[in-house]
VMD Tcl script that draws the C-alpha trace (Angstrom):
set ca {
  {296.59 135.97 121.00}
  {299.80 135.41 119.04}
  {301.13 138.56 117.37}
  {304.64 139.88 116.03}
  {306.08 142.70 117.97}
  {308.91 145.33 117.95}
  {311.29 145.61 120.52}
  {314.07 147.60 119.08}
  {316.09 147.21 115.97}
  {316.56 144.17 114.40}
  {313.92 142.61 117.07}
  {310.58 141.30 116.11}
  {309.62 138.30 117.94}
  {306.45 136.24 118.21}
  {304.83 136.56 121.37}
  {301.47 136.61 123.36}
  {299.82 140.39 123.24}
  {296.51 140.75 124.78}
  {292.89 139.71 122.77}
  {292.23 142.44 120.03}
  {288.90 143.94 120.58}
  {285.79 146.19 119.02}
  {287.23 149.68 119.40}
  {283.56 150.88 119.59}
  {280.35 150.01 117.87}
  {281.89 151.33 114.10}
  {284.46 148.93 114.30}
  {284.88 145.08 113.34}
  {287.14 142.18 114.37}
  {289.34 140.47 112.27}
  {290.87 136.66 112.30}
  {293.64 137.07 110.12}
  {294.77 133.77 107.39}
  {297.26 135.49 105.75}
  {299.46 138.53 106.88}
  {302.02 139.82 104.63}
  {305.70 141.74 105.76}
  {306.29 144.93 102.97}
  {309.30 146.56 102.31}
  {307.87 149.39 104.99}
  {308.13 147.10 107.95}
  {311.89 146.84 107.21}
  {312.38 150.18 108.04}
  {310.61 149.38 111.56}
  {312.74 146.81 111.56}
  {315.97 148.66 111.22}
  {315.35 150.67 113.48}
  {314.80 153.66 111.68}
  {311.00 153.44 111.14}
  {307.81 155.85 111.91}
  {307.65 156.13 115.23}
  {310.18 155.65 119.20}
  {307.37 152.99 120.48}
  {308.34 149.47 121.38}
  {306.45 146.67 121.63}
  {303.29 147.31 119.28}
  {302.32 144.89 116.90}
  {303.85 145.07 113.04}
  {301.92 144.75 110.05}
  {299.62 146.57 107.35}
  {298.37 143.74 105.02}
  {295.86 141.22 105.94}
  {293.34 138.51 104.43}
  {290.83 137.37 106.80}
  {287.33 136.30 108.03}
  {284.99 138.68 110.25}
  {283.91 137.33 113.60}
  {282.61 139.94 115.41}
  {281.24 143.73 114.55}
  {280.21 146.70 116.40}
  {276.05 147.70 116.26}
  {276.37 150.45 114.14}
  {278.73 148.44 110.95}
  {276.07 147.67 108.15}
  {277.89 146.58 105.40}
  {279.62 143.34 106.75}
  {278.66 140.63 109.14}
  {280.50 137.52 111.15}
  {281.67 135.08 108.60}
  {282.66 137.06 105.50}
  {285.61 137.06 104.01}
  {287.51 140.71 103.27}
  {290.51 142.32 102.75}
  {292.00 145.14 104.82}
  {293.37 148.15 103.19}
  {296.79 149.42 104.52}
  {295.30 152.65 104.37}
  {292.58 153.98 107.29}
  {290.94 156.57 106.91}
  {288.12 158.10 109.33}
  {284.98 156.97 107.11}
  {282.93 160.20 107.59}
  {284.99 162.88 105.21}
  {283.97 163.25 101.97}
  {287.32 162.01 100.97}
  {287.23 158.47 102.68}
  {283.75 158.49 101.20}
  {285.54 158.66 97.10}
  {288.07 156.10 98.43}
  {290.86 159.09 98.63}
  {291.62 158.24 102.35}
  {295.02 159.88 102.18}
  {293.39 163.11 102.22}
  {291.02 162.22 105.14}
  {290.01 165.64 106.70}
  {288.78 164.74 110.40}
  {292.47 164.83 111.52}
  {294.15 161.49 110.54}
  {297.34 161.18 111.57}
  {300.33 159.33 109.94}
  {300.64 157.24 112.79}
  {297.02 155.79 112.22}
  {296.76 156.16 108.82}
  {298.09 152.63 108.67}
  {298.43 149.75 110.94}
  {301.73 148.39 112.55}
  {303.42 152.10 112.96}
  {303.01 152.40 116.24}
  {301.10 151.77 119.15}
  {298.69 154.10 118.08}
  {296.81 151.07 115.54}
  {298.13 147.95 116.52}
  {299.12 145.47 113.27}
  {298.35 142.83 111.12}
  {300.85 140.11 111.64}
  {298.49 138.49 114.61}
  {295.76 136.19 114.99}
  {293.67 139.01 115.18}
  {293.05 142.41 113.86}
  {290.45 145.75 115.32}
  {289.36 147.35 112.14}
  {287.88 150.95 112.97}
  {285.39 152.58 110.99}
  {285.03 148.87 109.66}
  {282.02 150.02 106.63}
  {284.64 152.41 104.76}
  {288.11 150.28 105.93}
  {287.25 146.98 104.86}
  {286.99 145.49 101.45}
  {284.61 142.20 100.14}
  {286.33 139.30 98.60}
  {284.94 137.97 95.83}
  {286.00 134.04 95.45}
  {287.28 135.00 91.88}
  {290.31 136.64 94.00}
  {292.49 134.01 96.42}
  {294.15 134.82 99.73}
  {297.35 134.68 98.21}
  {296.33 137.07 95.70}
  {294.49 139.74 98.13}
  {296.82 139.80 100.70}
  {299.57 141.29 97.82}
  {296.64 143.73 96.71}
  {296.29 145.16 99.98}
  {299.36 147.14 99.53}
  {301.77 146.41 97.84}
  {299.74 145.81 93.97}
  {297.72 149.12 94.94}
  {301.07 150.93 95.66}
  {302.58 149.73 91.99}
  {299.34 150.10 90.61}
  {299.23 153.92 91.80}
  {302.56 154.91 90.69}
  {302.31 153.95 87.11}
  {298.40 155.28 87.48}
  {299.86 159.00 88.57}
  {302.64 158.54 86.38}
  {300.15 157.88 83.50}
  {301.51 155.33 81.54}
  {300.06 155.16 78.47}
  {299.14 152.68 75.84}
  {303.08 152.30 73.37}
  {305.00 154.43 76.32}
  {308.22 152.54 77.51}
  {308.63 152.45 81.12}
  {311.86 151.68 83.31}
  {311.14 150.74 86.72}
  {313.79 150.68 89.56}
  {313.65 148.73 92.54}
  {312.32 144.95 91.46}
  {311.18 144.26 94.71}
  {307.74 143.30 94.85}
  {306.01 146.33 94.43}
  {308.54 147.10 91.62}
  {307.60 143.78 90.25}
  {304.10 144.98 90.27}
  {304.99 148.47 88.83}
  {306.19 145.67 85.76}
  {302.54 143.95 85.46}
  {300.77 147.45 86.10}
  {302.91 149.03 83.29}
  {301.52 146.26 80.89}
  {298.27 146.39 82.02}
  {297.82 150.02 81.37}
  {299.05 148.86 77.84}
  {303.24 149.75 77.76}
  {304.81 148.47 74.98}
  {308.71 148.05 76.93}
  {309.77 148.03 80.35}
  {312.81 147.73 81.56}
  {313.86 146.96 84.98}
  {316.65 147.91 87.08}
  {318.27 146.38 90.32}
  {321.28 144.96 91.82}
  {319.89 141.48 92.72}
  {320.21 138.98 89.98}
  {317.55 137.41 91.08}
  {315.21 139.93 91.07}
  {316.55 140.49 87.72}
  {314.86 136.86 86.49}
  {311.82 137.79 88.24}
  {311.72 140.92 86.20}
  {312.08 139.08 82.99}
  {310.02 136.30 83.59}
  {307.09 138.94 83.56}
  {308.25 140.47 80.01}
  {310.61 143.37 81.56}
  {313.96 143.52 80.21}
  {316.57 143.91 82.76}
  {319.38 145.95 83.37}
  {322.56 144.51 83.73}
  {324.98 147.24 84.18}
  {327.05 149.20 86.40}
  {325.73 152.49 84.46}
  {322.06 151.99 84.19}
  {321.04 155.43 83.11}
  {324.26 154.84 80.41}
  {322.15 151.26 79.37}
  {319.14 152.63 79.58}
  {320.03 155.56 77.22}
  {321.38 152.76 74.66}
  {318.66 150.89 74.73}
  {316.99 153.83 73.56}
  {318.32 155.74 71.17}
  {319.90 157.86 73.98}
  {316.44 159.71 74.35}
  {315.42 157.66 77.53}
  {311.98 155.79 78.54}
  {308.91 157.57 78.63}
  {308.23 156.57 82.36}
  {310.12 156.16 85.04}
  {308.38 154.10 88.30}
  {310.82 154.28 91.42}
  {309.68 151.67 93.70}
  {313.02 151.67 96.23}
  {312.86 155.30 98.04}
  {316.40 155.40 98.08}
  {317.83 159.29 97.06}
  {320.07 157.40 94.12}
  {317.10 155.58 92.64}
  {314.98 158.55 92.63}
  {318.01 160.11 91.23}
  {318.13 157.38 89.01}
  {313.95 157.49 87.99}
  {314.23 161.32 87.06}
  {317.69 160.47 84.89}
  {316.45 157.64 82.80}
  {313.34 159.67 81.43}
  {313.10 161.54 77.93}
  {312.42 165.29 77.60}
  {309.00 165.52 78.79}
  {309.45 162.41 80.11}
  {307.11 161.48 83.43}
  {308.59 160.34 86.75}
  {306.30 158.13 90.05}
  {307.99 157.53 92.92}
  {306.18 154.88 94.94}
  {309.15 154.56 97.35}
  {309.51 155.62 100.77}
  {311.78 158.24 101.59}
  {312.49 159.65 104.66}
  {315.27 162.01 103.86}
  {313.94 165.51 104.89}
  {317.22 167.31 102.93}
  {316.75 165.00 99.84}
  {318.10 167.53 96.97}
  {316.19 167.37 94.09}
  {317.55 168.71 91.24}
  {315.20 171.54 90.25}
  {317.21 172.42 87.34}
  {317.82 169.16 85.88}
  {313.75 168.42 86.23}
  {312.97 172.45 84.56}
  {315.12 172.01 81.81}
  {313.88 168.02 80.64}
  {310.04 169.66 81.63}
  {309.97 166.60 83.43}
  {306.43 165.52 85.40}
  {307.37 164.32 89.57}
  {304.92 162.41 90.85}
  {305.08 161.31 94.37}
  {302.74 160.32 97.28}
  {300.68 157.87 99.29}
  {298.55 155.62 97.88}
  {294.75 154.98 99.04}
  {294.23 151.71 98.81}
  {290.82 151.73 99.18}
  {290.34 154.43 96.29}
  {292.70 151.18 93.68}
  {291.06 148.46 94.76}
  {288.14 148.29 92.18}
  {290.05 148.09 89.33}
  {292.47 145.57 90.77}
  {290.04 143.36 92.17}
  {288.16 142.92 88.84}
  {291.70 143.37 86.66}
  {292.82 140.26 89.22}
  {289.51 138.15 88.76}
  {289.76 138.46 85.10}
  {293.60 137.67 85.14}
  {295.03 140.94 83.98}
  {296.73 141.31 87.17}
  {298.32 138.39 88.71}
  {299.63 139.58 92.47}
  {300.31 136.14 93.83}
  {303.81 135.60 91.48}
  {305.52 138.38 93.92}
  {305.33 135.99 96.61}
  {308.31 133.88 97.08}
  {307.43 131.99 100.34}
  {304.55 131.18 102.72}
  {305.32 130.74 106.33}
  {303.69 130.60 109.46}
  {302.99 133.41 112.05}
  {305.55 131.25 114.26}
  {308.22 131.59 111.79}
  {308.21 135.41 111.89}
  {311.42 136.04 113.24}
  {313.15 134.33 110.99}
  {311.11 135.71 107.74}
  {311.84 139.19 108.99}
  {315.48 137.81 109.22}
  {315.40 136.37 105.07}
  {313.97 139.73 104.19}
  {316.43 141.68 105.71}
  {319.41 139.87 104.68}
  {318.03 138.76 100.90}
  {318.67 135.46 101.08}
  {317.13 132.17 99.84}
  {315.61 134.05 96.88}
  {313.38 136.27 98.89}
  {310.98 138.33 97.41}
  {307.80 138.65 98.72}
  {306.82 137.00 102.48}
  {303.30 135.78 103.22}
  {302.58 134.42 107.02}
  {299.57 132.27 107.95}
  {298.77 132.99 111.35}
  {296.43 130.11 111.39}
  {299.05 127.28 110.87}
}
mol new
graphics top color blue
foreach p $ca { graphics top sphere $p radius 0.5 }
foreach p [lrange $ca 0 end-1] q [lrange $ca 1 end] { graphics top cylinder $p $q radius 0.2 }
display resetview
């Protein structure tokens, strides 16, 4: 099969990888229609990622069609269309069985936690994809909810949707979100959903900025966006702050642009183990810091009917639709920003 691989930094081509198979009779196969690359994979990308390996297959979101399952899955069959979590979790703990697969207690690792890491789990940017433990880490599509639309869900809208969930935004608060990438740009419709009155969004890209704005946000424009934000506010700050970059200046940022009592999610990934967090600062405001990893499975309820019924509208993250073929060159656009990149979708079937 066709698949995109790492071979070092700023290396992921499209090559042949051996057939995916049934791991063993729990599991289910996969063909994959649409594949999409997250923020995360840049940091594979760069070189700096999750694990040494070379040459495993990238990739943690996927839309596809069943074609084969092991004897003992019972709740899908050959033909039906689903959506694969990001998340895996072992499907025997109690907590994969509430959806909480981020606490799964039978010993899963980081490294299989999610596909595309390492070699451990092989990824989703391929033809086609092993689930394991197929009844608890696959998801029904109803045909309310399009490709385009589920393939955003599977991690990127859960992510966003998380973050402002933990962060508990609340019907009236104002909310700033930094990083207007696309999960930030979901943090935006999941603020609104959950019923925020004002959200502002911050980033350096312009035209991230019109994104942001086009979905209600107001964006920052400034070289001093905590000094903006505190204008725009009567100098108290928002009530919420969502940091979707995991940089250590835009969590800096996120815990800045808060009020007293204000309440802080960072969705981000950061991999800074001597990130100084300012314990004083965060004592003195009584600030709530949220931070974690989000089980998709345990989100996607609410977003799948929130999606059907229009509340949610993943798709308008996605900037361009490519095929599997054109990989190397979509990792390049991401990377480097350019021709209005936001979010990346790949068909593996064109």
């Amino acid at each position: 099969m066709k698949a995109l691989v790492y071979e070092g930094p700023q290396a992921i081509r499209y090559r042949d990888v051996p057939d995916a198979v049934l791991g063993d009779n729990y599991s289910a196969l996969i063909r994959v229609t649409s594949t999409g690359i997250c923020g995360s994979d840049l940091h594979i990308y760069g070189g700096h990622g999750f694990s040494a390996d070379l040459g495993f297959c990238v990739g943690h979101e996927a839309v596809g069609e069943v074609v084969e399952v092991g004897r003992a899955v019972s709740r899908f069959g050959v033909g039906q269309r689903v959506l694969v979590p990001a998340s895996v979790g072992c499907g025997r703990c109690q907590s994969c069985a509430t959806g909480v697969v981020a606490g799964c207690e039978t010993g899963t690792t980081a490294l299989t936690a999610c596909y595309g890491l390492s070699s451990a789990l092989p990824g989703a940017q391929a033809e086609l994809l092993a689930v394991p433990r197929a009844d608890g880490n696959l998801v029904a599509l109803p045909d309310s909810v399009s490709d385009g639309a589920a393939v955003v869900l599977a991690d990127n809208a859960a992510t966003a949707w998380y973050g402002a969930r933990r962060a508990r935004v609340a019907p009236g608060d104002t909310v700033t979100v930094v990083g207007l990438g696309p999960v930030g740009l979901l943090a935006i419709q999941s603020a609104f959903a959950m019923g925020a009155s004002r959200v502002l969004g911050v980033d350096l890209l312009p035209e991230r900025r019109t994104r942001a704005a086009a979905m209600g946000a107001e964006p920052i424009d400034s070289d001093d966006p905590k000094a903006r934000i505190r204008e725009l506010t009567d100098g108290k700050g928002t009530d919420v702050a969502i940091e979707a970059v995991g940089a250590d200046a835009t969590i800096k940022l996120a815990t800045s642009a808060v009020r007293r009592a204000g309440r802080v999610g960072v969705i981000g990934v950061n991999q800074n183990t001597k990130y100084a967090f300012n314990m004083p600062l965060a004592q003195v405001k009584e600030l709530e810091f949220t931070i974690g990893l989000c089980s998709v499975q345990y989100e996607l309820p609410a977003l799948l009917r929130l999606t059907a019924a229009g509340r949610l509208r993943p798709e308008e993250v996605v900037s361009h639709r490519l095929g599997l073929s054109e990989g190397e060159r979509a990792y390049e656009m991401f990377a480097g920003r350019t021709d209005g990149v936001s979010k990346i979708v790949l068909d593996p079937t064109a």
